[in-house]
Backbone as CSV, one residue per row, in Angstrom:
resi,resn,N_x,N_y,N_z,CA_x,CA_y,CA_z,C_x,C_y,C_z
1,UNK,0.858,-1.179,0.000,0.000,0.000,0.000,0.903,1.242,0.000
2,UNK,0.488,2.431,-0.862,1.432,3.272,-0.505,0.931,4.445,0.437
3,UNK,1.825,5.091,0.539,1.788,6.652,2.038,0.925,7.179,1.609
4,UNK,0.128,7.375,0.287,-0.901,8.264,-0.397,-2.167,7.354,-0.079
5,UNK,-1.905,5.789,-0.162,-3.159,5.275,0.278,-3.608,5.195,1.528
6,UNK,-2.397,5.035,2.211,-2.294,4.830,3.365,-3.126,6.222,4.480
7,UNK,-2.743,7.561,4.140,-3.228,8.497,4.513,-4.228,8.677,4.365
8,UNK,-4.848,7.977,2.826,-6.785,8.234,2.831,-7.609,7.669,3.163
9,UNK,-6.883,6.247,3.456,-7.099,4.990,4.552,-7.428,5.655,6.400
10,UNK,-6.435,6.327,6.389,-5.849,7.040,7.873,-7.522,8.097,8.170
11,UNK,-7.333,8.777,7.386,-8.611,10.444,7.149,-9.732,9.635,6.748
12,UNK,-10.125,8.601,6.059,-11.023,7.948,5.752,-12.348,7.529,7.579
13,UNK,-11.092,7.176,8.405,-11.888,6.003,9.304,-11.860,7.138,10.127
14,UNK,-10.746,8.538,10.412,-11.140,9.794,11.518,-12.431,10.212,10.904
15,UNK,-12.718,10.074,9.730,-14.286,11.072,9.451,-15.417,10.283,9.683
16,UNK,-14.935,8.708,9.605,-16.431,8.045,10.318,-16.491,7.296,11.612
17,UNK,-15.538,8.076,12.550,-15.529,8.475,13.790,-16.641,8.761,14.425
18,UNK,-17.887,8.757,15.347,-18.779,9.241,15.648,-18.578,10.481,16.444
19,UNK,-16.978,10.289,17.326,-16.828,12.010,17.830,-16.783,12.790,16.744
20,UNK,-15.870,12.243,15.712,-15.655,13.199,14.442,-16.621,13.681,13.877
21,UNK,-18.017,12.662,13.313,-19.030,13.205,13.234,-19.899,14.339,13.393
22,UNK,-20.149,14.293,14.995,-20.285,14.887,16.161,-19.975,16.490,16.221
23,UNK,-18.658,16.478,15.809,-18.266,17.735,15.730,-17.994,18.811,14.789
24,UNK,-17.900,17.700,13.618,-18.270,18.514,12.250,-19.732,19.167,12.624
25,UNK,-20.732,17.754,12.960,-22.102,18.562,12.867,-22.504,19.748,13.427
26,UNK,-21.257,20.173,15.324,-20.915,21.320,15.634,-20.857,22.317,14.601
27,UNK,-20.230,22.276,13.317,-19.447,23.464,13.525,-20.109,23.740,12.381
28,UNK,-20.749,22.928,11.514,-22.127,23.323,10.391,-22.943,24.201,11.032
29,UNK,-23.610,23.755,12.048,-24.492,24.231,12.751,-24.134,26.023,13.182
30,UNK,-22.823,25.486,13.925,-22.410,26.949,14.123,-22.043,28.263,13.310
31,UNK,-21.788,27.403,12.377,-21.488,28.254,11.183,-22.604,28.820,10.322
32,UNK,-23.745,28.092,10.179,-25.226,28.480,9.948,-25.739,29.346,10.519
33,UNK,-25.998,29.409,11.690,-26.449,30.042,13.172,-25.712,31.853,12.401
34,UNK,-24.681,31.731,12.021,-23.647,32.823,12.011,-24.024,33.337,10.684
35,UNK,-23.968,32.091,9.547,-24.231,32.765,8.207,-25.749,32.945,7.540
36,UNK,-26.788,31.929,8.182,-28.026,32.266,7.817,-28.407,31.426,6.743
37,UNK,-29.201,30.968,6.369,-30.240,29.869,5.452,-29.852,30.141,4.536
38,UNK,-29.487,30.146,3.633,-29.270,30.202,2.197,-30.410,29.514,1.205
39,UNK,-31.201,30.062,0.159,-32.021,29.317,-0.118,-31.762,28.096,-1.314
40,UNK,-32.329,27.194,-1.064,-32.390,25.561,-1.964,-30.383,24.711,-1.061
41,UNK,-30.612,25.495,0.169,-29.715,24.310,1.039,-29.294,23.264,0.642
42,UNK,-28.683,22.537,-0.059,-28.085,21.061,-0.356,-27.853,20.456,0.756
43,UNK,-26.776,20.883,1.474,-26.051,20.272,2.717,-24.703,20.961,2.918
44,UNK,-24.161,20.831,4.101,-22.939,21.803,4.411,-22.243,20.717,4.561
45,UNK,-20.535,20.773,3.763,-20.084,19.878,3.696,-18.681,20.641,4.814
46,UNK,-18.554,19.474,5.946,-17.385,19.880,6.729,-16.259,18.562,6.481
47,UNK,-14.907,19.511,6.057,-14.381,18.685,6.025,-12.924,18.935,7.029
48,UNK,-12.324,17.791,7.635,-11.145,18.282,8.621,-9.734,18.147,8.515
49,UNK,-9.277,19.027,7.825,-7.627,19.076,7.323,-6.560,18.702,8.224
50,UNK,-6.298,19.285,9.282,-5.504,18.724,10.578,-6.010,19.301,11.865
51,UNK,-5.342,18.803,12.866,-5.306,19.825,13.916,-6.804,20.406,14.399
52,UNK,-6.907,21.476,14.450,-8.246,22.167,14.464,-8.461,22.741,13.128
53,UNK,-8.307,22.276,12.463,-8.305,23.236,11.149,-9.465,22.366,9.965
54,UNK,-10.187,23.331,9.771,-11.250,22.464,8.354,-11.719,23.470,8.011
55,UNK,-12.027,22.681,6.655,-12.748,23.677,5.222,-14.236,23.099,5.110
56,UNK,-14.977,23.930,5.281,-16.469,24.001,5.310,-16.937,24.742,3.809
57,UNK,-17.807,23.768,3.198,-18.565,24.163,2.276,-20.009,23.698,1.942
58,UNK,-20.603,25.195,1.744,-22.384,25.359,1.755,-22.641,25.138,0.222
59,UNK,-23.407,24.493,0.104,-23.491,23.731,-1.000,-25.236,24.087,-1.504
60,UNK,-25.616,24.830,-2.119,-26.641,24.695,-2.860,-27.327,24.005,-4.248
61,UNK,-28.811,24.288,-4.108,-29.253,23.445,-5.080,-30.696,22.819,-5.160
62,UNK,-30.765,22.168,-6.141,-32.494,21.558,-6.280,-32.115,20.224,-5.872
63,UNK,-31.048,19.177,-6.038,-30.675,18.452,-5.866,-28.905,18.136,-5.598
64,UNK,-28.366,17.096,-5.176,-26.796,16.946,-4.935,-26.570,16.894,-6.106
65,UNK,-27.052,16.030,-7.185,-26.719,16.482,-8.712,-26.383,17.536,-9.394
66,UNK,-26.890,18.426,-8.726,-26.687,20.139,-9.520,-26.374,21.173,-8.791
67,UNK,-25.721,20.552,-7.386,-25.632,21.200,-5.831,-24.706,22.028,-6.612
68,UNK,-24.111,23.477,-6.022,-22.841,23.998,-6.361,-22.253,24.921,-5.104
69,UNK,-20.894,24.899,-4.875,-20.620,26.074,-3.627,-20.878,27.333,-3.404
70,UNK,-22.089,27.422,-2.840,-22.003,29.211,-2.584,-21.498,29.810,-1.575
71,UNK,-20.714,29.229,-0.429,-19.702,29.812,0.195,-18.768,28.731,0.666
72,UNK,-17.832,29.090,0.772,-16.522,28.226,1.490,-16.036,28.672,2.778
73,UNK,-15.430,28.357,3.442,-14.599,28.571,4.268,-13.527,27.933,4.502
74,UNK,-12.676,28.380,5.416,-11.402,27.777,6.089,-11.454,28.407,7.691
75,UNK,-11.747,27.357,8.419,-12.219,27.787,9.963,-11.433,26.964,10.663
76,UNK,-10.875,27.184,11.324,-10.447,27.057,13.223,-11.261,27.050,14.064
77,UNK,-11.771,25.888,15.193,-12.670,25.717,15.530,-12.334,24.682,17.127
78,UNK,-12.762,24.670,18.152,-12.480,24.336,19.065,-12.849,22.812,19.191
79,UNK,-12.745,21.943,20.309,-13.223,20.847,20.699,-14.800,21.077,20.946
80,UNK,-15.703,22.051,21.281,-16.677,22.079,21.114,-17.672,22.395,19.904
81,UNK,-17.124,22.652,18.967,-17.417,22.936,17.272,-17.793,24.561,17.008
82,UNK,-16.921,25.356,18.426,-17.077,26.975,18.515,-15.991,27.291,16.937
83,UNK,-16.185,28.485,16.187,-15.896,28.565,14.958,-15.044,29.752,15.804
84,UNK,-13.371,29.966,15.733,-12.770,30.545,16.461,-11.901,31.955,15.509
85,UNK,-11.857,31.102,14.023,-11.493,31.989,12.667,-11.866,31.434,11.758
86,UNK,-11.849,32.216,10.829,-12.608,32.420,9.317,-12.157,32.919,8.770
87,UNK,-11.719,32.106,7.274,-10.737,32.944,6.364,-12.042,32.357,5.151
88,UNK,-13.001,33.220,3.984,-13.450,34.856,4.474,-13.920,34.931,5.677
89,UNK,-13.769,35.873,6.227,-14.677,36.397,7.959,-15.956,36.194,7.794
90,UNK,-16.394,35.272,8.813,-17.657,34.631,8.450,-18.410,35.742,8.863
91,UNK,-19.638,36.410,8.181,-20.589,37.403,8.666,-21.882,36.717,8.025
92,UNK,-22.918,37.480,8.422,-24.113,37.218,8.289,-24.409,37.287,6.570
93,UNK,-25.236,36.161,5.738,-25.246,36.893,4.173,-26.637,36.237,3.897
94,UNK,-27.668,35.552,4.472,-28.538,35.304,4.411,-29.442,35.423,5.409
95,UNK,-31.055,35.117,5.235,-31.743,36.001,6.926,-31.746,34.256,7.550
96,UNK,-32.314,34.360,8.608,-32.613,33.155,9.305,-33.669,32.422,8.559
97,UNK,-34.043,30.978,9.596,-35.586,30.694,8.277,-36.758,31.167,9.327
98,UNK,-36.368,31.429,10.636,-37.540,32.669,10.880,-38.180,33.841,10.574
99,UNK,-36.472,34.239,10.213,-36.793,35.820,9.475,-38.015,35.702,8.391
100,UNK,-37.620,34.824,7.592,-37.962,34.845,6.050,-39.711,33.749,5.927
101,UNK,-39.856,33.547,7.249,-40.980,32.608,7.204,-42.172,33.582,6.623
102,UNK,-43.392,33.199,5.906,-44.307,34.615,5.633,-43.525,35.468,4.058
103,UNK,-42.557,35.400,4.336,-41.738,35.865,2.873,-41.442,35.110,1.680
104,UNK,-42.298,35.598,0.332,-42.094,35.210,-0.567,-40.588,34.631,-0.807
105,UNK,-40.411,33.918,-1.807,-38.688,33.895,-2.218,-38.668,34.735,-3.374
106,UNK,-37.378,35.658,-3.788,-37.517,36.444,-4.584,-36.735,35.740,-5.869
């Protein structure tokens, strides 16, 4: 086997980890909470590079077939799935789905 398989072998079985799980689902969440509903949601894909370090991507769409990224990140994030940095600076760019409940989609 080589060091290239071996490593996706390695990152393969940390992501179906149930803490690992667990804490991605943290930091989707948290990161939602922060950035706001985006409309036709696909799924937020967290993924964990080393350390505390992962790249989060919001994924829209009618389906995963035609999903596409409408925002990315690169976040630092604690043992509790607190989002600590954001490279872009995560700010608000969509309303909540309270806000928007009663509101047409435009």
């Amino acid at each position: 086997m080589t060091t290239q398989a071996k490593h996706q072998e390695k990152k393969q079985a940390a992501e179906e980890n149930p803490g690992r799980r667990q804490l991605n689902a943290l930091i989707s969440k948290n990161l939602m909470q922060t950035l706001g509903q985006p409309g036709e949601l696909e799924r937020v894909q967290v993924r964990h590079l080393w350390d505390d370090h992962y790249r989060v991507n919001v994924l829209i769409g009618p389906d995963a077939a035609s999903a596409r990224v409408a925002n990315s990140y690169f976040v630092v994030a604690d043992g509790d799935g607190n989002i600590l940095t954001s490279t872009p600076q995560l700010t608000r760019q969509y309303p909540t789905p309270e806000a928007s409940v009663g509101f047409p989609k435009s």
